[in-house]
C-alpha positions in Angstrom: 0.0 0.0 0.0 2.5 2.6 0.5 2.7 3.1 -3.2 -0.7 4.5 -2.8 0.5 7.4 -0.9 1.2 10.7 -2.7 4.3 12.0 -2.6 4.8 14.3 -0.1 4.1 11.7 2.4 7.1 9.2 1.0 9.7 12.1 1.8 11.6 12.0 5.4 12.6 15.0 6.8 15.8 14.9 8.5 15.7 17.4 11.5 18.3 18.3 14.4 18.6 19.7 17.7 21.7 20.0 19.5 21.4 19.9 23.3 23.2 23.3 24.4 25.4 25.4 23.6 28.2 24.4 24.6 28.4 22.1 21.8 29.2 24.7 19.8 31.9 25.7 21.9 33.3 21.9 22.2 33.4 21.7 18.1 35.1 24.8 17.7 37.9 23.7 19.9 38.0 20.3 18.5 38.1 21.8 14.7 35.1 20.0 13.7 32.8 23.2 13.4 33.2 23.5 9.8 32.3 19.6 9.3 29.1 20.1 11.5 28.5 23.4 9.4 28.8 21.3 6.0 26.5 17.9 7.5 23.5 20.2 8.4 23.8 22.1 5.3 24.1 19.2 2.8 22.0 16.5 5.3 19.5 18.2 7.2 16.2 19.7 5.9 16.3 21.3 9.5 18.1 22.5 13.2 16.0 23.2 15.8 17.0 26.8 17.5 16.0 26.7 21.2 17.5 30.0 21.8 18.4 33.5 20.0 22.0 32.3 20.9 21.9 29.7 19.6 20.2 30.6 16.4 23.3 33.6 16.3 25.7 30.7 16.7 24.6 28.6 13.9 24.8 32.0 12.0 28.1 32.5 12.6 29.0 29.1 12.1 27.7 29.3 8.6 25.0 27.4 8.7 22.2 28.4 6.4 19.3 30.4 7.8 16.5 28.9 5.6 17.2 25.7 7.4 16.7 27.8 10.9 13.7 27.0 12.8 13.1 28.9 16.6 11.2 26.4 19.3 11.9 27.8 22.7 12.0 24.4 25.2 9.2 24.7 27.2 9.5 25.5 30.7 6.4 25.7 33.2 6.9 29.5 34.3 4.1 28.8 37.3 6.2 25.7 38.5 9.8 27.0 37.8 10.4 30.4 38.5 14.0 32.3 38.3 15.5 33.4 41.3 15.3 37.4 42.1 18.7 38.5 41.5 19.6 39.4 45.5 18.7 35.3 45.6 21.3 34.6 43.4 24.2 36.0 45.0 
């Protein structure tokens, strides 16, 4: 049957998220930025931006911004509340 399906159905989008940051930082200091850069742009249809950071990181790296897509995670800001800043110190 799944010849019966049209065609947009058969396609598989590849998408990524990277977990922080700091994998940014940890592939620039390893020299593999630039193969991370050229995997997403020739392998992914997509990259999950969690943050304006990180969407300026990917940026920068040279990844392309069509494939750029912002989803803040999802925090619960009536269950988890930031500190007042005289709490934090």
């Amino acid at each position: 049957m799944l010849h019966a399906l049209p065609a947009s159905f058969k396609k598989v989008h590849k998408i990524l998220k990277l977990g922080a940051i700091a994998d940014f930082e940890e592939l620039r200091k390893s020299g593999k930025d630039s193969f991370l850069r050229d995997r997403i742009n020739q392998d992914f249809d997509l990259l999950i931006c969690v943050s304006s950071e990180m969407r300026r990181r990917c940026l920068g790296l040279g990844i392309s911004p069509r494939k750029l897509v912002d989803t803040p995670n999802g925090v619960d800001t009536d269950r988890y509340v930031p500190p007042s800043s005289e709490a934090r110190f």
